[in-house]
C-alpha positions as CSV (number, residue, x, y, z in Angstrom):
1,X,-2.1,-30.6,-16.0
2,X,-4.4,-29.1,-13.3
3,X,-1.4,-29.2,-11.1
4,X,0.5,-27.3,-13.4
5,X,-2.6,-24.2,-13.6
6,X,-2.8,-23.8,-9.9
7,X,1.6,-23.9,-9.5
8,X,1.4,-21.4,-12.8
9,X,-1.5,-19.2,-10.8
10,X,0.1,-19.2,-7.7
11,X,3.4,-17.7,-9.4
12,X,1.6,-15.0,-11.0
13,X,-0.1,-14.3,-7.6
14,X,3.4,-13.9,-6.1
15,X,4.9,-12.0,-8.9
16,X,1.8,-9.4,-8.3
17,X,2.5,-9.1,-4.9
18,X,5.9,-8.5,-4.8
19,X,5.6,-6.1,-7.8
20,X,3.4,-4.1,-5.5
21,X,5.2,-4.3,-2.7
22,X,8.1,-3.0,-4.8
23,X,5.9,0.4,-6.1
24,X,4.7,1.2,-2.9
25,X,6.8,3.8,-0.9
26,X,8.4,3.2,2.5
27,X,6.2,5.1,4.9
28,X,3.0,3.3,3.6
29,X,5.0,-0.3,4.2
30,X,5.8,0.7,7.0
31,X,2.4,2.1,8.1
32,X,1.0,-1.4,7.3
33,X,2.9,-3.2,9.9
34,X,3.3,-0.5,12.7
35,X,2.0,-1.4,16.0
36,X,0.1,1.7,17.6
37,X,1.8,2.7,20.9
38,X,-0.3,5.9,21.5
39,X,3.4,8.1,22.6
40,X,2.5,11.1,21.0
41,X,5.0,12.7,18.5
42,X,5.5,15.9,16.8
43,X,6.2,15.7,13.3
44,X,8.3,18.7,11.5
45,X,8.6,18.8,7.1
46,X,11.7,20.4,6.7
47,X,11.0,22.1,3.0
48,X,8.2,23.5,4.6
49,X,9.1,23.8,8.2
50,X,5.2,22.1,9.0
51,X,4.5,21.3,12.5
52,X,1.9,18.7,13.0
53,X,1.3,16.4,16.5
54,X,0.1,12.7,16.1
55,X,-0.9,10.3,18.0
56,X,1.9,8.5,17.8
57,X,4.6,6.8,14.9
58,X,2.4,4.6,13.3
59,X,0.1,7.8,12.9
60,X,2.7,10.1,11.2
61,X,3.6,7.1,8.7
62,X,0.3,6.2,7.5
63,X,-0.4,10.3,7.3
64,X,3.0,10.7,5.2
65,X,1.4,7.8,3.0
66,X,-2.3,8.9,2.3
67,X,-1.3,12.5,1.9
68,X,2.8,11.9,0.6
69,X,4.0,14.1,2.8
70,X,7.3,13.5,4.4
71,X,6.8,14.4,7.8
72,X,9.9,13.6,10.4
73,X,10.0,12.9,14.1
74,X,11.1,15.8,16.1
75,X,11.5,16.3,19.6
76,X,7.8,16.6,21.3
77,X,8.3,19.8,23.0
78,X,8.7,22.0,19.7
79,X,5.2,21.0,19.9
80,X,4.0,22.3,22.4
81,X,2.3,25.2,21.1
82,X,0.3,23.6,18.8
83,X,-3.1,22.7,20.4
84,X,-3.7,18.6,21.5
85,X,-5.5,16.2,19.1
């Protein structure tokens, strides 16, 4: 019986987890297991046309998933202009 409580617990666990993991968007999944390089990008929204540098990928995904924005990787040089972070 007590076997069958922790089995029956560790199935609803799972079933939380991937139910969460389903909801959450791309960029913050993503953002979760992105190792930091520090090669800066330049980051464009196209409905927008926003410029914004980062620090690098990992930066731009976990800013598109605390602020869900959509911000893409464009070449570094159209941001140039834009002053260093």
């Amino acid at each position: 019986m007590r076997l069958y409580k922790i089995l029956t617990t560790i199935a609803v666990i799972l079933v939380l987890l991937i139910w969460q993991i389903e909801t959450q968007s791309k960029p913050c999944l993503e953002a979760l297991v992105c190792a930091h390089t520090r090669r800066r990008r330049c980051g464009f929204i196209r409905d927008t046309g926003e410029l914004r540098r980062f620090l690098d990928r990992c930066d731009m995904l976990e800013f598109n998933c605390e602020y869900k924005t959509n911000f893409e990787k464009i070449k570094i040089s159209y941001c140039n202009h834009i002053p260093p972070i």
